[in-house]
N, C-alpha and C positions, 0 to 999 in steps of 0.2 A: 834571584827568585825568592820571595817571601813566601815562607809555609805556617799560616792560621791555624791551631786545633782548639774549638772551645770544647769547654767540658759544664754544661750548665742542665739546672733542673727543667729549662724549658725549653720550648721549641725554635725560643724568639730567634734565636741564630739565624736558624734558618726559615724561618718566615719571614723575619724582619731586615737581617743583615746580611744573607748570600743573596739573594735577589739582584740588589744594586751593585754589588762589586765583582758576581761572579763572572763577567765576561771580559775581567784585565786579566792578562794573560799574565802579568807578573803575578799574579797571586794564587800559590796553589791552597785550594779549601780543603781540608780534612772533614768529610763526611762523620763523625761519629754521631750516628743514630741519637735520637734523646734518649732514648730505652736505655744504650751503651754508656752516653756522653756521663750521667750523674753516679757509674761505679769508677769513680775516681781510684779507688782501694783496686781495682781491676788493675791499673795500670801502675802497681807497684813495680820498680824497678826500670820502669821501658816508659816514663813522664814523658816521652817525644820530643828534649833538649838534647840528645849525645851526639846527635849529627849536627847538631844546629851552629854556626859561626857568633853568631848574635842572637840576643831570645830579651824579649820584651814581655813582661809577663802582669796581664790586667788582674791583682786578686780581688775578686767583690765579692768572694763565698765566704760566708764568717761560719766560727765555729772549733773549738778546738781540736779535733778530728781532722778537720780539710786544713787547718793551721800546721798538725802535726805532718799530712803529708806534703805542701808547700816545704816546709822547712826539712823537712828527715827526705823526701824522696824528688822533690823537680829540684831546689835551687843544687844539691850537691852535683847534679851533673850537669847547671849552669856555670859554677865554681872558677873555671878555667877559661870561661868565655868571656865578651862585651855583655855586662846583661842591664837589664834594668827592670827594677819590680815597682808597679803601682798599686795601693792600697786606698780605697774609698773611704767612705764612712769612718772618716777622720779626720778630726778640724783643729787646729793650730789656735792654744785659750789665749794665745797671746796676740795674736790677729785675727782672727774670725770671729765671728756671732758667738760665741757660746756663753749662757747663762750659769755663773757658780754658784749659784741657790738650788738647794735641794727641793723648794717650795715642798709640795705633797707627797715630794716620793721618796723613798726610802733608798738602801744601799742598793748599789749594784751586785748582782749576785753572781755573775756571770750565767745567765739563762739567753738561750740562743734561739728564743720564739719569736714571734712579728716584731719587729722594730718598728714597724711605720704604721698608721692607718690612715692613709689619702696620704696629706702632703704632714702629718703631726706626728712626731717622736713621741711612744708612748711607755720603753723603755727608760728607766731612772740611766742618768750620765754615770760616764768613770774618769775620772782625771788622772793621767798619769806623766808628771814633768807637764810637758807642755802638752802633750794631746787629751783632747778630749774626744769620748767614742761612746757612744752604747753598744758596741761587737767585742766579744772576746780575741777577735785577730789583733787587739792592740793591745794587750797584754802579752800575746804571744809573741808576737814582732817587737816590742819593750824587751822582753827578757832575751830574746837570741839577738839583737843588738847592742844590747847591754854587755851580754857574755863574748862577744866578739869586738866590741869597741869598734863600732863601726856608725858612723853618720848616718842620721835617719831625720829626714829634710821633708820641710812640709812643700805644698805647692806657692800656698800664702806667702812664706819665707821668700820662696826663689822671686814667686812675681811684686814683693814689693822693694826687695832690692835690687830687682831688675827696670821695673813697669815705672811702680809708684814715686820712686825716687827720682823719677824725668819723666819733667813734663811734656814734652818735645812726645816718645815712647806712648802716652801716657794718651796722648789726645792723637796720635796714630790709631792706635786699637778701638780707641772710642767711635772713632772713625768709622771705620772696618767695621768693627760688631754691630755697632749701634746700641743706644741708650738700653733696649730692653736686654741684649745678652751681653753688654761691659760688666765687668763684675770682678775683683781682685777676691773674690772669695771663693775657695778653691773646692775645700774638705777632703783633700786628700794630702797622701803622704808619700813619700818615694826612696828609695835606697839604692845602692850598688854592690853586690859584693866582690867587685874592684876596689874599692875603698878600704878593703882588708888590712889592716897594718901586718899580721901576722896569717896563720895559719887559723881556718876556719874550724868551728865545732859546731856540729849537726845532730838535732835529736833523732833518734832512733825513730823509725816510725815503727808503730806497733798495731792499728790500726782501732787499738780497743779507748781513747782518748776519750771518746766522745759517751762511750759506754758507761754512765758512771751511774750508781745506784738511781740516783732520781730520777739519770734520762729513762730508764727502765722505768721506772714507776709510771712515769710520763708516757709513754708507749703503749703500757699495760692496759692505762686509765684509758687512753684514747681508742684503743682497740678494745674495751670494753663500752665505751662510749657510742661508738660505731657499731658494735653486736649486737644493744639496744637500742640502737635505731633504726635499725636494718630490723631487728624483730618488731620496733612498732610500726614500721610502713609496711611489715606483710600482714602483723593484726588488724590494722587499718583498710589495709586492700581486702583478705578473707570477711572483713564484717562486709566492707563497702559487697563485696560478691554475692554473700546471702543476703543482704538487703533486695539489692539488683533481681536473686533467684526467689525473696518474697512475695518481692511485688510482682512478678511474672505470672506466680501462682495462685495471687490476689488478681490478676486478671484472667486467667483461663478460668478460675471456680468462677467468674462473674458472665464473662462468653457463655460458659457451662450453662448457667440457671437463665441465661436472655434467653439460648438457643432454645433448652427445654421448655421454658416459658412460651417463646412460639408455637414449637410443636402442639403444646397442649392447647393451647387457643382455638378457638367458634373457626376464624378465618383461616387457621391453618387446615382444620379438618376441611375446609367448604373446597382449600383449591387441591383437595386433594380427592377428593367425592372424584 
């Protein structure tokens, strides 16, 4: 029995991905609500790993907040299991596309705003050893790897010394996929922490990571941004309403002076003799 819990900002789960699978009875789906699913911080201590045998765990939430609780509160009570953790929005500078020219943009600052607009990285890069990222989760996964001395393997790595290095491998998948989705370019990363040589160290989560003066600023600004704008679409609406209530009343003073204009006329008196 396979047991799913996603924990994401939108709905897509379940609009997009219980639909199709929900009716293999091997799979049981954890319903967490969206409302529910993005208070991560909710499920301190109780991450849905303790029962689990094997736990396969997809990270694509960036952020050092959702980083702190990955590493301080789901993988310690993966710890003693088979597990495996995959990490996105991370590409291998030693086999993947990535460009080491800073061209127009400056340092990376670690800011955890839009990364993408359409299909275009609009975040400055971060190099660190061999990854390259514009997300703060690879600076965090660097350091609790680092401090644990543990393997931290791109995908790139595995499929070109598995794929690339035989040709045979090589023109099977080509096969199979076909020319538009063959592609040895991965942009992800993967770990074990089976691979532990010793005893593991796990940061504390605290859950205040993310809380740092500028994101506050950040917050403040936007929620101030948003209170004036919300106050100009109702000054916009109250004008657009006495406009609306002008002209109403530029039409009844005009009915007003036709009607009287009637009454007072030759032929209103005649049909009325």
């Amino acid at each position: 029995m396979c047991r799913i819990l996603s924990l994401c900002l939108s709905d897509d789960w379940f609009t997009h991905t219980v639909p199709p699978i929900e009716g293999d009875c091997a799979i049981r789906l954890v319903h967490a609500s969206p409302d529910r699913s993005v208070q991560y911080v909710g499920l301190r201590g109780r991450a849905g790993a303790k029962n689990a045998k094997r736990c396969l765990v997809f990270w694509d939430a960036h952020g050092f907040d959702i980083a702190e609780w990955v590493l301080g509160t789901l993988m310690p009570q993966m710890a003693d299991k088979y597990n495996l953790v995959l990490m996105h929005d991370m590409s291998d500078n030693r086999l993947e596309t990535c460009s080491r020219e800073y061209g127009e943009q400056g340092l990376w600052v670690g800011t955890d705003e839009t990364i993408w607009r359409g299909a275009d990285a609009i975040n400055p890069s971060l190099w660190l050893g061999n990854i390259c990222s514009r997300v703060p989760q690879a600076v965090s996964i660097s350091d609790f790897t680092s401090r644990n001395r543990l393997p931290l393997h791109s995908a790139a790595e595995s499929l070109d010394a598995e794929i690339a290095s035989n040709p045979a491998r090589m023109g099977e998948l080509r096969a199979v996929l076909g020319d538009d989705l063959f592609s040895l370019q991965a942009h992800w990363y993967w770990l074990t922490l089976n691979d532990a040589p010793g005893l593991l160290s796990f940061p504390q989560y605290t859950g205040t990571t993310g809380l740092t003066i500028e994101t506050l600023k950040k917050q403040i600004i936007a929620l101030h941004e948003e209170a004036e704008k919300t106050s100009q679409e109702h000054m916009q609406e109250k004008a657009r309403l006495q406009e609306k209530m002008a002209n109403l009343l530029a039409e009844k003073r005009n009915l007003e002076s036709t009607w009287n204009a009637v009454q007072a006329s030759a032929g209103w008196h005649i049909l009325n003799m």
